[in-house]
DOVEX-904337 format. One line per field, with one value per residue (C-alpha): x, y, z; residue number from 1; residue in one letter. Coordinates in steps of 0.5 Angstrom, whole numbers. Layout:
<lumvexs>
c1	(X | ...)
c2	(Y | ...)
c3	(Z | ...)
num	(NUM | ...)
residuo	(a | ...)
</lumvexs>
This chain:
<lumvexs>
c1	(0 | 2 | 3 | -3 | -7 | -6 | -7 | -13 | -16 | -15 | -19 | -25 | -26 | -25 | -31 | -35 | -33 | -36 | -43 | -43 | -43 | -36 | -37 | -33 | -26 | -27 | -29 | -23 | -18 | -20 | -19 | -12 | -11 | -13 | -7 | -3 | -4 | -3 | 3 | 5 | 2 | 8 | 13 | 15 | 18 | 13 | 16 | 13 | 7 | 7 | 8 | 3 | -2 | -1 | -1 | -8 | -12 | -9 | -12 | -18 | -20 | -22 | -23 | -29 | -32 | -33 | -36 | -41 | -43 | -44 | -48 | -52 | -54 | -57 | -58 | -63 | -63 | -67 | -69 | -76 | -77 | -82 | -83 | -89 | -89 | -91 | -87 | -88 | -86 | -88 | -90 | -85 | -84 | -78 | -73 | -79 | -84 | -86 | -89 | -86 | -86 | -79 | -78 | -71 | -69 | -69 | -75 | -79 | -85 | -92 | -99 | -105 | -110 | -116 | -115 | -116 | -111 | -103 | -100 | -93 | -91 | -97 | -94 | -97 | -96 | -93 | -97 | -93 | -89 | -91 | -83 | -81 | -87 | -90 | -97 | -100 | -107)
c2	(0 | 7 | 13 | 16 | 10 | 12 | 19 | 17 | 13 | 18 | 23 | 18 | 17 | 23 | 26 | 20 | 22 | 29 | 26 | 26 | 34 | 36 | 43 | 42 | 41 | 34 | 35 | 41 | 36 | 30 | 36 | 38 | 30 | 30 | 35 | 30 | 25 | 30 | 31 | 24 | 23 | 28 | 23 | 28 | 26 | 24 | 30 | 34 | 31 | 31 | 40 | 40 | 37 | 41 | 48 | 46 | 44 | 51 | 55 | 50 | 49 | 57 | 59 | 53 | 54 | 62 | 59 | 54 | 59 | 64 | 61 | 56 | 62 | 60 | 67 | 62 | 63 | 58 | 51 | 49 | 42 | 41 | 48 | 50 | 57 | 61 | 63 | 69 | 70 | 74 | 71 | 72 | 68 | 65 | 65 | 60 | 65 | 59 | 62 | 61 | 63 | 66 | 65 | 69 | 69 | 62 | 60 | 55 | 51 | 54 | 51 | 55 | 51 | 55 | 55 | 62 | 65 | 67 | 73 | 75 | 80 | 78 | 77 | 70 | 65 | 59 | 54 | 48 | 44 | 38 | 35 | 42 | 45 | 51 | 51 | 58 | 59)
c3	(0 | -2 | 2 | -1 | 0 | 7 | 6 | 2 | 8 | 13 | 9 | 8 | 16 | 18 | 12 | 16 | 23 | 20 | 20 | 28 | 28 | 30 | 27 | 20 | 24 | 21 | 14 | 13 | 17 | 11 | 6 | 9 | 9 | 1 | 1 | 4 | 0 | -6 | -4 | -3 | -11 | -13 | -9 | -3 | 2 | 8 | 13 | 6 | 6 | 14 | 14 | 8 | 12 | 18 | 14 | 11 | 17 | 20 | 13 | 13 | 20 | 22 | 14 | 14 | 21 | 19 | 12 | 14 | 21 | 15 | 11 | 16 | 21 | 27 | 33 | 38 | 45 | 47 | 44 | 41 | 44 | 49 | 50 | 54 | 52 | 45 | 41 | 37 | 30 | 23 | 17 | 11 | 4 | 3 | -3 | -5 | -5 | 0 | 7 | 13 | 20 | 23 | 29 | 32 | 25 | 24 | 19 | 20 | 15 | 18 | 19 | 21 | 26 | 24 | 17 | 16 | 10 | 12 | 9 | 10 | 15 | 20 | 27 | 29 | 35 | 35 | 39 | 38 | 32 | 29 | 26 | 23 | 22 | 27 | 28 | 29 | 32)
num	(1 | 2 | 3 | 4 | 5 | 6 | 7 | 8 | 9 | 10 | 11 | 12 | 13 | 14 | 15 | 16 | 17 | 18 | 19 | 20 | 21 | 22 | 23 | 24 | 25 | 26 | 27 | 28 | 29 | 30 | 31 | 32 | 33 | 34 | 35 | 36 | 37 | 38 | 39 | 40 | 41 | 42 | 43 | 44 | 45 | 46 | 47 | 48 | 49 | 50 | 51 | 52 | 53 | 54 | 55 | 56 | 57 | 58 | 59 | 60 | 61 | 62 | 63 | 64 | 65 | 66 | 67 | 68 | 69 | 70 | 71 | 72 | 73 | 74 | 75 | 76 | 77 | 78 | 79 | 80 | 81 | 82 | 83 | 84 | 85 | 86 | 87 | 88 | 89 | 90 | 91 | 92 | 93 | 94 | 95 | 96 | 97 | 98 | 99 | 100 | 101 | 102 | 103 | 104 | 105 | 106 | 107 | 108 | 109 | 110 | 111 | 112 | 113 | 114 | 115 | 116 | 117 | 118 | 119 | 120 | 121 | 122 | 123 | 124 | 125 | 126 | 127 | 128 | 129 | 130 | 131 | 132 | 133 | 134 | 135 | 136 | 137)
residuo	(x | x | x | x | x | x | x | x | x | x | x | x | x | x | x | x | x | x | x | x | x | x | x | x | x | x | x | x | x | x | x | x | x | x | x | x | x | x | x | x | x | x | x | x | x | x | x | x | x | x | x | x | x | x | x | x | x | x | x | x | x | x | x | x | x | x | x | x | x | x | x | x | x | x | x | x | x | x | x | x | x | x | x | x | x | x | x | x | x | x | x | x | x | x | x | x | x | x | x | x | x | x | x | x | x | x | x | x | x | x | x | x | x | x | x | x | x | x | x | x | x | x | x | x | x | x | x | x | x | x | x | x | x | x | x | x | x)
</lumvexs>
């Protein structure tokens, strides 16, 4: 087995370890390890692929969590499972033009309980949520 192989490998789990939520370190550590093998594709010696590494995770680590946090916001202060209060939130249409309910600047589908017809920019009270859908009154 060659070098890359085992740089190739290390990628691989490291993208897998991702799917548990590690906040993109894992994703940008098995991105700096692509550039490892990389490296051991152009016949570098192993210290080489070694410092190749090194330098970028440093790069990709900080610049990936400033990426994903900014593209995927989420400005919650409290969590919406098994809450017994109401939220508040207004009506709005997403880059869809689909109606949702915005909920501290998270959107979320909206169902009325009674029916009546929604517009964007009501101000509206989320009773409960049934999956990822809110349930106004």
């Amino acid at each position: 087995m060659e070098a890359w192989h085992l740089w190739l490998l290390a990628s691989l789990f490291l993208m897998i370890i991702e799917l548990l939520g590690t906040g993109f370190v894992a994703f940008a550590l098995g991105l700096a390890a692509l550039a490892g093998m990389t490296a051991a594709i152009l016949h570098l010696p192993l210290a080489a692929q070694w410092i190749t590494f090194a330098i970028a995770a440093a790069l990709l680590a900080p610049w990936l969590r400033k990426k994903f946090r900014h593209w995927a916001p989420s400005r919650r202060r409290s969590s919406l499972a098994g809450e017994n209060r109401a939220l508040a939130g207004e009506l709005v249409l997403d880059n869809n033009g689909q109606l949702k309910v915005k909920i501290e600047s998270d959107l979320y589908f909206v169902r009325s309980r009674s029916e009546q017809p929604l517009s964007p920019g009501t101000q509206v009270k989320v009773i409960e949520f049934d999956g990822i859908t809110a349930i106004i009154d």
